[in-house]
Structures are given as structure tokens and as C-alpha cells.
C-alpha angles and dihedrals in degrees: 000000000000093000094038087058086050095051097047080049088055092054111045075054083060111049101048086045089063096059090049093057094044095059085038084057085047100053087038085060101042091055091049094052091043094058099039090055082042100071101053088039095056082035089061087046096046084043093044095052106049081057094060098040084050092055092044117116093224116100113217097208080073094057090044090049099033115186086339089070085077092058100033110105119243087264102061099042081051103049097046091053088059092047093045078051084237089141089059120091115270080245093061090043080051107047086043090055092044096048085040090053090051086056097050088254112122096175142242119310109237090198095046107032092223141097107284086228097060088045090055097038086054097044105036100069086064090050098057105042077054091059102037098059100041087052085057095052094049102049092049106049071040099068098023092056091033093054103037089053092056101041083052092042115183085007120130090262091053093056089039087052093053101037093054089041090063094046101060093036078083099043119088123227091257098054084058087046098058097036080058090057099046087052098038104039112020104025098025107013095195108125139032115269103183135046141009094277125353123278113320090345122147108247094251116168092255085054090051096041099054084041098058102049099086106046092037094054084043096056093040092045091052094055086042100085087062094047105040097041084050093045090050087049095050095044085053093057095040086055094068092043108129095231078053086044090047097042077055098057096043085064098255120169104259086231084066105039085047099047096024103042117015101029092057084052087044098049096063106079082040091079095047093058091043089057090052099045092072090096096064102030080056087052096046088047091056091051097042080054105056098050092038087055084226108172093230126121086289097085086049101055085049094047094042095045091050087046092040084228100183099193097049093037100050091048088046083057098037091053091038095054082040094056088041095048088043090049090056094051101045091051092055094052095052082057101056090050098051092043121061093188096048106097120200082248093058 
């Protein structure tokens, strides 16, 4: 009786390990298909922008040179064209980039005038800290609006949800930004609207934090209109789902039939549209950045692709496709862990 318990243990192991390696295989096979579709396609990127640098009319010897290029003898401007390698065909600075970057070289930055891999290292921290707030922000007066409007659905919030959703959804992430600066720093000057800290101040964690608010509110607030209008959608349609209908008749609290059973279900899609929301929420930061004069990667696209400075501006592009590939996949397969019924091949 004893060994018969402990095969019948043995099987119902079994079988709810299966399913579990299964959905492992799966993810395992999802990943591998991602990143090999990853490297043509940032190939093809890499490959995209130093066309149209070199296309560009702006000439990167003034950049290097700056006003000295106009006093700078024939000579000089010569010579330091053959040493940057700008006589060379946009297909050798290419392929060098492209040898160096194998290497974990990624050149040396012609705006800067330093390696590509010390301007990044100094600038993407920022950056990040940038996007990561304002994602935060985002995701949570997104739930919380989104939420709250359908649960209220036809109430006054819910009108004033959507309405102000849809309102936003048109406005670019500099207009907020400069309506934020007429309100912060002219008509309510309250917080700090430029800069990591204030004026020759070390960069301590209290400098930082009342630095980044801003930019970073601005930046959540202007990804919010796609993810709160999705979130109240979702909600809605989770609402007439038939295990809601049935927590219903079984004489739940609505609170828990709205946050324990339709708002999981709800939540969902919201992922996925999380996930696909990276390549705006890149190009908003660029923008918040620059009129926050936050000393992020922003600064850097704008000053590489003025100087058509091939090296810095390749690798931008290359960890920017990169953040953006990364963010979709990672969104899928939070999806296929949280959802049992979602396969890898949709």
C-alpha cells in the first residue's frame, strides 16, 4: 500500500512537472528566436544610420575643430581628416567600426573627443534613472486611473479619465514639458526644472532626487493616455467575464471580485502593451531630456547626429534598438509565464 502511495505520488509529480518543462522549452525557444532575429535586424540599423550620416550636409572636421577650423591652415584640416579616417568611404568606416565593435572597441568619439565607450558609460545611468522613474510613474496613475474609471464606469472619473487620456494621447512630450516649466518654475517655482543638481552642487542622492521629478512626471505622464485607456478597456472586458460573473453570484465584495478576479485577467494585455510601448517612451525621453537639460544620452544623440559623428552615433542607435528589442521580449515572455493559455507561437 505504502509503494503504490508513493507511485501515484510519483505521477501526479510527473504530470504537473511536464507542463512546466514544456512552457520552460517554450521560453527557451522564444529567446533563441528573438536574438537570432536581433543581430541582422541591428545590423540593418548599424548599417541604415551611417547612410544617412554619411548623406548628411554637415561636415564632422567642423565639429572636431570647432571655430578654430576657420583659422586652422589647409594642413591641419587635412591631416586630421586622414587621422579621424573621413577621407575614407562610409563602407571602410563601416567595416572599422564594425571590426573595432567585435572587439569591444566602439571607437573614438569625433564630438566628444573621447572613447564612445567612456561618453555612454557617463551618460546612460542618467538615462536610465530618467526612464525608470517615469515608467513607474506611468504604470502606477495608470492603474490606478485605469482601474478606478472602469470600475466607475460612466462616473464622472471615468469621463474625466478618458477625456484627459485622449487628450494627451496628441500632445508631444515637449509641449508637457514646457507647460511644466511655465507652472514649476515661473507660475509655482517649487521644484527644479534644469540640470542634474542645482549650480556647482555635488551630485548627492537629495540633488538628484528633487532633479529628477520633473522630467521624470513629464515623461511618465506623456506614455500614460495608451496605458490607462488600455488598462480601463481591458478591465471592461474582464468585467463580463463568466469566472467574474460567477465570483458575483457566489456574493463576493465587489472590491474583491474587481482587484482579485478581473484586474489579474486585465493585466495581461497590459504587459504586452507595456512592452511595446519602449520605442516611444525612448523617444520621449530624448526629447524630456533635452529641455530638461538632463545630462542623459539625449544630449549625445543630438550632439553626434549635428557632428555626424559615425562611432557615437552608430553605438546610440545600436543600444537604443537593442533596449527597445530587449523590452519586447521581455514583455512576451512575461506574458507566457503569467498565462498558461498563451503559446510562444501566439
Amino acid at each position: 500500500m505504502v509503494e503504490r502511495r508513493a507511485l501515484d505520488a510519483a505521477h501526479v509529480t510527473t504530470a504537473l512537472e511536464a507542463p512546466s518543462r514544456r512552457r520552460d522549452r517554450e521560453i527557451g525557444i522564444l529567446v533563441a528566436w528573438r536574438l537570432g532575429v536581433a543581430v541582422p535586424v541591428v545590423a540593418v540599423v548599424a548599417t541604415g544610420v551611417f547612410l544617412l550620416a554619411a548623406w548628411s550636409p554637415f561636415d564632422p572636421i567642423y565639429q572636431y575643430f570647432g571655430v578654430g577650423v576657420f583659422s586652422a591652415g589647409d594642413a591641419a584640416v587635412e591631416n586630421a581628416r586622414q587621422q579621424l579616417g573621413l577621407n575614407d568611404s562610409v563602407w571602410t568606416q563601416l567595416g572599422r567600426w564594425a571590426g573595432g565593435l567585435l572587439s569591444g572597441d566602439l571607437g573614438q568619439s569625433l564630438s566628444f573627443r573621447q572613447p564612445v565607450g567612456t561618453v555612454i558609460a557617463q551618460r546612460l545611468p542618467w538615462t536610465l534613472l530618467l526612464v525608470t522613474v517615469g515608467l513607474a510613474v506611468s504604470v502606477v496613475l495608470s492603474l490606478v486611473a485605469g482601474v478606478v474609471a472602469a470600475w466607475r464606469q460612466g462616473g464622472w472619473v471615468d469621463r474625466a479619465v478618458t477625456a484627459v487620456g485622449h487628450t494627451l494621447e496628441g500632445l508631444p512630450p515637449f509641449v508637457l514639458a514646457l507647460g511644466a516649466i511655465a507652472v514649476f518654475a515661473v507660475a509655482w517655482p517649487v521644484l527644479p526644472v534644469a540640470g542634474l543638481t542645482d549650480a556647482g552642487a555635488a551630485p548627492t542622492v537629495d540633488q538628484v532626487a528633487r532633479h529628477v521629478v520633473l522630467p521624470a512626471v513629464v515623461l511618465g505622464i506623456s506614455q500614460m493616455p495608451w496605458l490607462v485607456l488600455h488598462v480601463r478597456s481591458s478591465l471592461l472586458g474582464a468585467l463580463d467575464e463568466d469566472h467574474v460573473t460567477g465570483a458575483r453570484a457566489r456574493g463576493l465584495p465587489e472590491r474583491t471580485v474587481v482587484l482579485r478576479h478581473a484586474l489579474p485577467t486585465a493585466l495581461l494585455p497590459f504587459v504586452t502593451v507595456l512592452g511595446n510601448r519602449l520605442p516611444e517612451v525612448v523617444t520621449g525621453a530624448v526629447l524630456v531630456e533635452t529641455v530638461f537639460s538632463w545630462p542623459g544620452i539625449a544630449a549625445a544623440v543630438v550632439t553626434a547626429a549635428l557632428s555626424v559623428d559615425f562611432p557615437l552615433l552608430a553605438a546610440l542607435t545600436l543600444l537604443t534598438t537593442a533596449a527597445v528589442l530587449l523590452g519586447a521580449l521581455l514583455a512576451d515572455v512575461a506574458v507566457l509565464v503569467l498565462d498558461p493559455r498563451v503559446t510562444a507561437d501566439g
